[in-house]
MIDOSE-1310 file (N, C-alpha, C; in nm, 2 decimals, decimal comma, always signed):
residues 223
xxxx	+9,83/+9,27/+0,71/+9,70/+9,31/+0,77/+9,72/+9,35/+0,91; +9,79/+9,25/+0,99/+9,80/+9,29/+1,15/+9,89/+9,37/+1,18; +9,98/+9,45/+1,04/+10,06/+9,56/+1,08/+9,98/+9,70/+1,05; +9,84/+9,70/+0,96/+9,81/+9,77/+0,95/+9,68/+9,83/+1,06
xxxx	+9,64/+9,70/+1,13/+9,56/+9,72/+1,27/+9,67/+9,78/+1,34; +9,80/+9,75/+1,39/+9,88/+9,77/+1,49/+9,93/+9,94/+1,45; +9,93/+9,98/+1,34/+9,92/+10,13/+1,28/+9,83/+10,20/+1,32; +9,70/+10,15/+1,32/+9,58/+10,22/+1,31/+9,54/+10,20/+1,45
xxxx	+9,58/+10,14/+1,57/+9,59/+10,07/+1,74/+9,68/+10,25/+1,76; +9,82/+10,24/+1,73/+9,86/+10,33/+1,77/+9,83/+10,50/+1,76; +9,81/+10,51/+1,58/+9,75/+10,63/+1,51/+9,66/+10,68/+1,68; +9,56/+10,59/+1,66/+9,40/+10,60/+1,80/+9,46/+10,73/+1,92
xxxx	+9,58/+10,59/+1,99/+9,60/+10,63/+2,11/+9,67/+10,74/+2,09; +9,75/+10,83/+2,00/+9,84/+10,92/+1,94/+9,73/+11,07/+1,95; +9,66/+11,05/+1,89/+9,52/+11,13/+1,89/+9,45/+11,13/+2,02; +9,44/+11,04/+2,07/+9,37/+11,03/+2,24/+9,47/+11,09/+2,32
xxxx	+9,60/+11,07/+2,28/+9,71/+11,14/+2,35/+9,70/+11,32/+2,38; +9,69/+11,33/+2,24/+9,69/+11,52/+2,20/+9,60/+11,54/+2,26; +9,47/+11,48/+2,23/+9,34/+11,54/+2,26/+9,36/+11,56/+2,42; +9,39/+11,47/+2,47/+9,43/+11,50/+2,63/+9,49/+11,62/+2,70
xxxx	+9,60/+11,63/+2,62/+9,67/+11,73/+2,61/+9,62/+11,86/+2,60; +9,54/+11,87/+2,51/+9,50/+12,00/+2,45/+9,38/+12,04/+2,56; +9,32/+11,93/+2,61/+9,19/+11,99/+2,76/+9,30/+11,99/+2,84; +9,42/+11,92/+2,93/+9,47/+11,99/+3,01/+9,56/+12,13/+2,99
xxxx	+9,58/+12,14/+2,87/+9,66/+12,29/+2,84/+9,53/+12,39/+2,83; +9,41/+12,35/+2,80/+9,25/+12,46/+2,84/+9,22/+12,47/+2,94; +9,23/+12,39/+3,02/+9,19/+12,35/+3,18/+9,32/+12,42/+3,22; +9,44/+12,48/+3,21/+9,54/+12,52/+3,30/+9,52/+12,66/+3,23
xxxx	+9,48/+12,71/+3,13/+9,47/+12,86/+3,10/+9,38/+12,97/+3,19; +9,44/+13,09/+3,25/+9,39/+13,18/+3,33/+9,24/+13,19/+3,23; +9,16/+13,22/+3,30/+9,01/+13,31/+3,28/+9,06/+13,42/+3,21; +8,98/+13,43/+3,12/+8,98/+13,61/+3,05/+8,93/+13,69/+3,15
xxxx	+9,03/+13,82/+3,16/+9,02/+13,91/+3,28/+8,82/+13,95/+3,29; +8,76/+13,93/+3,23/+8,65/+13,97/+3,20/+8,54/+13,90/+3,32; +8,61/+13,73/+3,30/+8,52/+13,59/+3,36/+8,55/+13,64/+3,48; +8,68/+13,69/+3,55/+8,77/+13,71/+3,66/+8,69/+13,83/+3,73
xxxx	+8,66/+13,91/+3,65/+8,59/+14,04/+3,67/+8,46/+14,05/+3,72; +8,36/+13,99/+3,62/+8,25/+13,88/+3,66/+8,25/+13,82/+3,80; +8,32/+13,73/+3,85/+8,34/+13,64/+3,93/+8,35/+13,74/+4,07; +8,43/+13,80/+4,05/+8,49/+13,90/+4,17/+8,35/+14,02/+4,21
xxxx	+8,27/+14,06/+4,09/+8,14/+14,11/+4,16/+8,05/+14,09/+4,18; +8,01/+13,93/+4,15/+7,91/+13,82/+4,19/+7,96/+13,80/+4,35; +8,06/+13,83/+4,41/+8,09/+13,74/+4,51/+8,10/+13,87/+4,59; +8,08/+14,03/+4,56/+8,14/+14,14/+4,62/+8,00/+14,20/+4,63
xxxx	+7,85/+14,11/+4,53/+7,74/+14,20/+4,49/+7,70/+14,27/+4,65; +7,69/+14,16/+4,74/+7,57/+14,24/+4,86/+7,65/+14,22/+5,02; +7,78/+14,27/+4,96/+7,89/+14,24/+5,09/+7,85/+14,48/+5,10; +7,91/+14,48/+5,26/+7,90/+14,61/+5,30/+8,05/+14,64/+5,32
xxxx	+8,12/+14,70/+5,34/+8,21/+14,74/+5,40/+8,22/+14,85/+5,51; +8,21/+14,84/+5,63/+8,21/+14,87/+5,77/+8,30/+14,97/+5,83; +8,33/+15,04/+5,81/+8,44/+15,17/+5,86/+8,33/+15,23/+5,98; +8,36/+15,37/+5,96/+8,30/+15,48/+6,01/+8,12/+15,51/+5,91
xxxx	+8,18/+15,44/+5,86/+8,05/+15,47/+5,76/+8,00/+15,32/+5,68; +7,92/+15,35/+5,63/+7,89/+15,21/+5,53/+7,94/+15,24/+5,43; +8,00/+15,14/+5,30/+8,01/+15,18/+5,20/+8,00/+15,00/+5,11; +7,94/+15,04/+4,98/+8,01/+14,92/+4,88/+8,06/+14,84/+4,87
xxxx	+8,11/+14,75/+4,81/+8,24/+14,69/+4,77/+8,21/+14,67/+4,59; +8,35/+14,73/+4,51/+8,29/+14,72/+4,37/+8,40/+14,62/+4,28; +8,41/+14,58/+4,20/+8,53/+14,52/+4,10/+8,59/+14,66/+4,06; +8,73/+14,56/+4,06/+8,78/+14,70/+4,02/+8,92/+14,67/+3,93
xxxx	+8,96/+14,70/+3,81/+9,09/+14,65/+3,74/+9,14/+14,82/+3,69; +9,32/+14,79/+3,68/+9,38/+14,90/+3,59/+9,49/+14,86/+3,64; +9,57/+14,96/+3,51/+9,67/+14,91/+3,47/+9,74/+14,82/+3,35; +9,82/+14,75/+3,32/+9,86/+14,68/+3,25/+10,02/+14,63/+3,24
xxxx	+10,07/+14,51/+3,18/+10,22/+14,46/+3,19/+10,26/+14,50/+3,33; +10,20/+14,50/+3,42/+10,24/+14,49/+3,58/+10,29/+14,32/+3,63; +10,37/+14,39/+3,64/+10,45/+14,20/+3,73/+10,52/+14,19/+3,84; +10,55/+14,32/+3,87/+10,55/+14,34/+4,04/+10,45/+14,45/+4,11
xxxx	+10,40/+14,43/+4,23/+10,29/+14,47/+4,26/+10,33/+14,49/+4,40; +10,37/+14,65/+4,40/+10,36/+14,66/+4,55/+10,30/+14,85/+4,58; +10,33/+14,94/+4,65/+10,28/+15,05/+4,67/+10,31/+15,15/+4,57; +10,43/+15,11/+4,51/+10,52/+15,22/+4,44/+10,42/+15,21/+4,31
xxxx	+10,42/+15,07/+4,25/+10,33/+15,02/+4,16/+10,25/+15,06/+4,12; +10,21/+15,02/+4,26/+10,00/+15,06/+4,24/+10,02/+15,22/+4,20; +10,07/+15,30/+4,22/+10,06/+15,46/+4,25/+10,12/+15,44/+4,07; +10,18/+15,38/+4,06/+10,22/+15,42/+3,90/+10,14/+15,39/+3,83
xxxx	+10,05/+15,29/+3,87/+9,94/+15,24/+3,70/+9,81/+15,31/+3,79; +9,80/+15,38/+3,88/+9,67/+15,48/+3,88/+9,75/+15,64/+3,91; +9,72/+15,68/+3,82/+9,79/+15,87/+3,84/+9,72/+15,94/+3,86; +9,56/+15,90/+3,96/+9,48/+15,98/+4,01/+9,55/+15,98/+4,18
xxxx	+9,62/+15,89/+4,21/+9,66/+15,85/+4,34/+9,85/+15,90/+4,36; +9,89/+15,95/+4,26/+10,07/+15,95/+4,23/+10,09/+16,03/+4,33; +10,04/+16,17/+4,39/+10,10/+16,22/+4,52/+10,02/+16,14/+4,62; +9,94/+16,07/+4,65/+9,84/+16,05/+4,76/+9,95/+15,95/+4,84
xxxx	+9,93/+15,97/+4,99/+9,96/+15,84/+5,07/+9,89/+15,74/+5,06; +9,98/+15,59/+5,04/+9,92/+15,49/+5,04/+9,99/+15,39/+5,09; +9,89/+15,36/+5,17/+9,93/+15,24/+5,31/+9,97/+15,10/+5,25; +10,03/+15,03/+5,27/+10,00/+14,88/+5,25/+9,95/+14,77/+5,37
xxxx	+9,85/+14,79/+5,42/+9,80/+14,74/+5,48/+9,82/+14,59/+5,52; +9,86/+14,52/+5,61/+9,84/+14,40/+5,66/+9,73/+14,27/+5,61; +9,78/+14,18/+5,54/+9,64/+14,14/+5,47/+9,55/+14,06/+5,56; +9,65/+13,98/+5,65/+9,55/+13,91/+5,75/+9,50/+13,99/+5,86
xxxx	+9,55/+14,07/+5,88/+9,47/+14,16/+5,99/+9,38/+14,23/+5,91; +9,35/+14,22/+5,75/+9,19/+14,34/+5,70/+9,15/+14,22/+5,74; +9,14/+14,07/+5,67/+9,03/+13,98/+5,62/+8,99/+13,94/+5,77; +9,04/+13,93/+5,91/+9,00/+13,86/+6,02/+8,90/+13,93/+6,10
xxxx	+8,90/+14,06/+6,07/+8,80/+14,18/+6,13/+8,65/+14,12/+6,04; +8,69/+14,14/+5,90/+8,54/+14,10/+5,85/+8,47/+13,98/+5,83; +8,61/+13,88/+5,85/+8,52/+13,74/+5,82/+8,47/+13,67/+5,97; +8,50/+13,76/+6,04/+8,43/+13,69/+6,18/+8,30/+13,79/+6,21
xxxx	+8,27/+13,87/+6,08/+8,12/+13,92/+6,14/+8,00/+13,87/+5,97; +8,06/+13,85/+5,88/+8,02/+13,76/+5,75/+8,09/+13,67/+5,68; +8,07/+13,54/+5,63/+8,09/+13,45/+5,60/+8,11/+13,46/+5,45; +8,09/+13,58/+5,38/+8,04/+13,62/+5,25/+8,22/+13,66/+5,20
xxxx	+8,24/+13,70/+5,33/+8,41/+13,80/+5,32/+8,49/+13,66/+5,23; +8,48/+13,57/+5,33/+8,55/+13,47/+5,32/+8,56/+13,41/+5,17; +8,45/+13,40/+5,12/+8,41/+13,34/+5,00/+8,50/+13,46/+4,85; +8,52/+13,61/+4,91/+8,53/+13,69/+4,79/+8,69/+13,65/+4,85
xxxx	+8,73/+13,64/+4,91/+8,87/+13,61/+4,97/+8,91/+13,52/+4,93; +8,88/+13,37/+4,92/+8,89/+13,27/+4,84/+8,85/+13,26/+4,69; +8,79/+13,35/+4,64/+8,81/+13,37/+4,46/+8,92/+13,45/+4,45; +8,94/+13,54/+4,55/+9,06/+13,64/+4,52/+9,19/+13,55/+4,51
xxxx	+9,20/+13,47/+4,60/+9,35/+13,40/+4,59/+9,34/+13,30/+4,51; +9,27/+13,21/+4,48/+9,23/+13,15/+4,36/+9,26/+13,19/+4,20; +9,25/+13,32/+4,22/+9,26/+13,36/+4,10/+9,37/+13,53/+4,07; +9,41/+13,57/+4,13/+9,56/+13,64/+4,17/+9,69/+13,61/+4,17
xxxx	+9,79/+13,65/+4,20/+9,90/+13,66/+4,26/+9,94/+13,77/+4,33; +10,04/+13,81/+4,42/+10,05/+13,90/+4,50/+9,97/+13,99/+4,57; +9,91/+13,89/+4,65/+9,75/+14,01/+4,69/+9,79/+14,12/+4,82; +9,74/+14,24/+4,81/+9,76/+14,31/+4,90/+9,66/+14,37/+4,89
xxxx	+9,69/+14,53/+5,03/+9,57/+14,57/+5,09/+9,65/+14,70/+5,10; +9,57/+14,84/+4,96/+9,63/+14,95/+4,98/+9,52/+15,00/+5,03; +9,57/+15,14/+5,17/+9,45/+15,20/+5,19/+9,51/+15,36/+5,14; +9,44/+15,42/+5,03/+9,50/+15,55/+5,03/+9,39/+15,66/+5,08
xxxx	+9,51/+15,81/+5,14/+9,45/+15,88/+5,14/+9,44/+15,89/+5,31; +9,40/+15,97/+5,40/+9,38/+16,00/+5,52/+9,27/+15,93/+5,59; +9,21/+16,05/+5,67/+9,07/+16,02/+5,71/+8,96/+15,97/+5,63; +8,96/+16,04/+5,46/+8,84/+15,95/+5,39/+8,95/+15,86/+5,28
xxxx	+8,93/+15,74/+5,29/+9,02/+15,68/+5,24/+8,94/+15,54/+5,12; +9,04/+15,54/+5,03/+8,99/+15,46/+4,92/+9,08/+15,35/+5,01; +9,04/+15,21/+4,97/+9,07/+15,12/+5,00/+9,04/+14,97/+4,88; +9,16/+14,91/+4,87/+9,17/+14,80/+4,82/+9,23/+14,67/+4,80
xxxx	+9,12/+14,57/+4,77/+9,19/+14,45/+4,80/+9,23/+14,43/+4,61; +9,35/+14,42/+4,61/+9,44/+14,39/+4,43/+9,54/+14,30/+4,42; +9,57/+14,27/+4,33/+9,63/+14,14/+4,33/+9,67/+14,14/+4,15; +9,76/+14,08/+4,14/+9,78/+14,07/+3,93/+9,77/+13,98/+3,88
xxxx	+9,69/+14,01/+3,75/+9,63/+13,88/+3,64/+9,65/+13,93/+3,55; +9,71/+13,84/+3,50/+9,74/+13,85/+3,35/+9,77/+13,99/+3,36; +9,90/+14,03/+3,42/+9,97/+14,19/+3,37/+9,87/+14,33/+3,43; +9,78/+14,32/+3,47/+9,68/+14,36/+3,50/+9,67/+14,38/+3,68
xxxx	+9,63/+14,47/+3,77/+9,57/+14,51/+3,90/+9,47/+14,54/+3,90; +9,40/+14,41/+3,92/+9,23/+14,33/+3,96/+9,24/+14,35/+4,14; +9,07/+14,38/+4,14/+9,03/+14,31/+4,27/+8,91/+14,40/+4,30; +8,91/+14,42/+4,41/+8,81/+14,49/+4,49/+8,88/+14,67/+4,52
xxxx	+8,71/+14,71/+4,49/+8,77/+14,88/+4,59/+8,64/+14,89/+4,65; +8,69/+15,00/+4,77/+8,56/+15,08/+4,90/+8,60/+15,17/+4,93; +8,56/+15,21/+5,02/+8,56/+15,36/+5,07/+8,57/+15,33/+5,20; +8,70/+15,45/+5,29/+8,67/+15,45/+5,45/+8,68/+15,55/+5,47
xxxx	+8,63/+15,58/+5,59/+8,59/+15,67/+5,69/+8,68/+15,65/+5,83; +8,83/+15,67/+5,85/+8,90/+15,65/+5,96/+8,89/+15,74/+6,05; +8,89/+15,77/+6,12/+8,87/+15,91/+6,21/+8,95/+15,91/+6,36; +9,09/+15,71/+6,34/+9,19/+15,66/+6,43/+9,31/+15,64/+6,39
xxxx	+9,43/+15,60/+6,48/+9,53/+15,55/+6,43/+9,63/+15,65/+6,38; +9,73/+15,66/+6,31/+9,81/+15,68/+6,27/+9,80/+15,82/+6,15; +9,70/+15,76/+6,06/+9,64/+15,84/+5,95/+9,55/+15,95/+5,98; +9,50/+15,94/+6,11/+9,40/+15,99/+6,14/+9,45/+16,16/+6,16
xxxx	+9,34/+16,25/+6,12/+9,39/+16,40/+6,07/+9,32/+16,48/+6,19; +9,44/+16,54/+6,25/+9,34/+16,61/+6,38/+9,28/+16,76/+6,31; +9,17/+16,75/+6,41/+9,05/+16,83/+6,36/+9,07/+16,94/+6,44; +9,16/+17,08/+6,42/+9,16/+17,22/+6,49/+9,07/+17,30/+6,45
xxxx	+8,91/+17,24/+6,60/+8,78/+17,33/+6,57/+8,77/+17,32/+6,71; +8,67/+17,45/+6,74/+8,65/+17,41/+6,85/+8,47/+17,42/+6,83; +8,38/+17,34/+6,96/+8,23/+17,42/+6,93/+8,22/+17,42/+7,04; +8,02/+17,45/+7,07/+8,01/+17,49/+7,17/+7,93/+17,39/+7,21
xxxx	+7,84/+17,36/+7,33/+7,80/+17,21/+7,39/+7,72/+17,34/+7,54; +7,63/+17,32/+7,49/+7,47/+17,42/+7,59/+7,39/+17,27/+7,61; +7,37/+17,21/+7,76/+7,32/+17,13/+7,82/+7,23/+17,17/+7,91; +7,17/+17,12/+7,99/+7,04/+17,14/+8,09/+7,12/+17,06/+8,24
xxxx	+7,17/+17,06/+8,31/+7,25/+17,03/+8,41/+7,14/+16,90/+8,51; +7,12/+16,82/+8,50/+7,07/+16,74/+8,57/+7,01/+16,74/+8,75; +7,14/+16,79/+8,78/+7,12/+16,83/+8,91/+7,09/+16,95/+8,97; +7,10/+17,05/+8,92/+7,07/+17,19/+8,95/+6,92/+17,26/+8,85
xxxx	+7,00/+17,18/+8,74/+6,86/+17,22/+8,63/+6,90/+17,36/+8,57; +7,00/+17,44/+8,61/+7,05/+17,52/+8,51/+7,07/+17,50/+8,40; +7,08/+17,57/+8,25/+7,11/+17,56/+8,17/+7,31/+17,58/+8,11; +7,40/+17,50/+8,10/+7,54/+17,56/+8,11/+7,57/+17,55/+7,95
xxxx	+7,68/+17,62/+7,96/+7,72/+17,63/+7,78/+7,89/+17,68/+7,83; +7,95/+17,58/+7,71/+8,09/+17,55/+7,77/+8,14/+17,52/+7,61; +8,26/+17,58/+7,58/+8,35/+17,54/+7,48/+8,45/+17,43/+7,52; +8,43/+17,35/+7,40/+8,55/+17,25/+7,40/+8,61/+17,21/+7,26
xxxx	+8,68/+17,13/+7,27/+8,80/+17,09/+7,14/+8,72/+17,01/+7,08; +8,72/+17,02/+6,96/+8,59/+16,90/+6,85/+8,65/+16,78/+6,92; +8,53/+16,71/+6,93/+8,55/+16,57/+6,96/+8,51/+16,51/+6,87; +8,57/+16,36/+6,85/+8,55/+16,24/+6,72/+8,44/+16,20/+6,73
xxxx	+8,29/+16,17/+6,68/+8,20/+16,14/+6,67/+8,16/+16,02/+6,74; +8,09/+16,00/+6,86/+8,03/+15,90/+6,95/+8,12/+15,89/+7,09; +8,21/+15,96/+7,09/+8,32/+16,01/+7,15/+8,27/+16,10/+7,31; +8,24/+16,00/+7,40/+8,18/+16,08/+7,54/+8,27/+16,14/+7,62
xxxx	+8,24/+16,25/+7,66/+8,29/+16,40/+7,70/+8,19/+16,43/+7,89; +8,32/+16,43/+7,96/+8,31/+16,46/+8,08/+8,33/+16,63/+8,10; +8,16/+16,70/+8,10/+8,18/+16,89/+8,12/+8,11/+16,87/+8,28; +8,16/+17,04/+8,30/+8,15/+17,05/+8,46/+8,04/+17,15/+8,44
xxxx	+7,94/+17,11/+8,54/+7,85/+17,31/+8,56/+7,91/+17,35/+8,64; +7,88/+17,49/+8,58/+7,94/+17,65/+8,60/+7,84/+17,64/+8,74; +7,76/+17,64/+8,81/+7,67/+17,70/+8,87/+7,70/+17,57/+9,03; +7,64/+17,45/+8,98/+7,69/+17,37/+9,13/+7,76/+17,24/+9,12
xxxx	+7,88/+17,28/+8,98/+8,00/+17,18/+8,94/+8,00/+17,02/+8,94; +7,85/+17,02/+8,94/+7,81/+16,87/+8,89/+7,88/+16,84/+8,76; +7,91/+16,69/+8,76/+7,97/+16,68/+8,64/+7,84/+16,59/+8,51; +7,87/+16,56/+8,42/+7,78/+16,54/+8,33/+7,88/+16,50/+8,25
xxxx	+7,87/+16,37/+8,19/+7,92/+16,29/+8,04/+7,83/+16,32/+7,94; +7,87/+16,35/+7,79/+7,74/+16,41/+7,71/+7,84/+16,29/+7,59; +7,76/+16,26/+7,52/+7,87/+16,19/+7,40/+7,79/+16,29/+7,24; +7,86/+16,27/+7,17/+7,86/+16,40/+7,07/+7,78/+16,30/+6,95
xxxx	+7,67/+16,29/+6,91/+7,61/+16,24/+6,83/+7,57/+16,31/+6,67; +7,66/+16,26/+6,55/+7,63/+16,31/+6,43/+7,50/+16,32/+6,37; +7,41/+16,43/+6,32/+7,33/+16,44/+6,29/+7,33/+16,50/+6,11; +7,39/+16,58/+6,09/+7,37/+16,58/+5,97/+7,56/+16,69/+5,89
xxxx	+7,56/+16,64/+5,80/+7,70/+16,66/+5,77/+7,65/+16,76/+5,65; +7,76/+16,87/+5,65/+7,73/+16,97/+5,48/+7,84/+16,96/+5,42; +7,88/+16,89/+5,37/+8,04/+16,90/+5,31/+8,06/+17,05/+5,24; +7,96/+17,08/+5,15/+8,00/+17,22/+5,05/+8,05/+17,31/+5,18
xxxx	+7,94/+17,34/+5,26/+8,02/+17,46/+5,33/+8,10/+17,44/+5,48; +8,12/+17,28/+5,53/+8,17/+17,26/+5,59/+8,09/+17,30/+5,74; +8,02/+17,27/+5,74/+7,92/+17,28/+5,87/+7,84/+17,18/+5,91; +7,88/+17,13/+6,05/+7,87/+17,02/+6,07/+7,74/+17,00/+6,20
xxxx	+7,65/+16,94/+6,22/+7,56/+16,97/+6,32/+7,53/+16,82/+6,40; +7,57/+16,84/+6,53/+7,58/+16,70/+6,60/+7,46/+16,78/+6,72; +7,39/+16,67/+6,77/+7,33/+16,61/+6,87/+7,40/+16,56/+6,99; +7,35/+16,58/+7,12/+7,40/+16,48/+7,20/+7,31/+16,42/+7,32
xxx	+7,38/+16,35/+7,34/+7,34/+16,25/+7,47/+7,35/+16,29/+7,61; +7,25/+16,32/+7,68/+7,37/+16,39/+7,85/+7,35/+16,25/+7,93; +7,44/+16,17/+7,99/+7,42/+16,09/+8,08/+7,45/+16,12/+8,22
């Protein structure tokens, strides 16, 4: 009889054993890319992204059997991007610009590494530029994408335009009109009058953009 308790003592703990097992082997299994996917635009819903312009922040996955993840990569599992330049950006220098102006950054930054490997920061493309924070799951390039608006630095595409800039001269009160080299938007410009060579800073203020025919109409400031 007390060999058959001592059977049925062990059987217990045998079974309490597995069962243990089997929630720590559930408990260590990745999220389906889906929960991951979920997660990443719960935490991305009402973040802005801050360039030159405002834009979004969206979830974003492609790809597949990826297990190294770097520029070459990324351009291979998207072939909307295979000739485009693509940056690999610095990752602590993107996240330190935005998490010291929202606290929100922080939080999609901490699911991202949470739940990733090899995270980086491709920016492709020039002056309007896709950008993304990606990282690999389960074979897969997850994460975030936006849009920028660079118009500095390195990537930045010089603009061979010229326009024209007709002011009211402060000190004389003449009206002058002077050509100059397109300037970068918010970008203050020291012009001289033609008439009693006063000088005048004007900064070039965007007012309304046409993309189709490329005609662009700025405002300015005279200080």
């Amino acid at each position: 009889m007390s060999k058959k308790i001592l059977l049925f003592v062990v059987l217990i703990f045998a079974l309490a054993t597995v069962s243990a097992s089997a929630q720590d082997l559930y408990k260590s299994r990745p999220f389906p890319i889906g929960n991951v996917l979920s997660g990443i635009q719960e935490r991305a819903e009402n973040l802005v992204y801050i360039s030159e312009e405002d834009w979004d922040v969206n979830a974003f996955v492609i790809g597949r059997n990826v297990s190294v993840l770097n520029a070459q990569t990324f351009k291979q599992s998207n072939p909307k991007i295979l000739y485009e330049t693509v940056e690999d950006f610095p990752v602590n220098v993107f996240w330190e610009r935005l998490e010291q102006k929202d606290y929100s950054w922080t939080r999609l930054r901490n699911y991202l590494e949470a739940n990733l490997a090899q995270i980086h920061i491709f920016k492709v493309g020039d002056v309007r530029r896709d950008v993304y924070v990606v990282g690999i799951f389960d074979g897969h390039i997850v994460g975030v994408r936006m849009f920028a608006v660079e118009t500095w630095g390195e990537n930045a595409m010089k603009i061979q335009t010229k326009i024209f800039v007709i002011y009211d001269c402060r000190e004389c009160g003449e009206r002058c009109e002077t050509e100059t080299d397109f300037p970068w938007i918010d970008e203050t410009s020291v012009f001289k009058c033609d008439f009693c060579s006063a000088t005048s800073k004007i900064q070039i203020i965007l007012v309304v953009e046409k993309k189709d025919d490329r005609e662009t109409f700025c405002s300015a400031n005279n200080d």
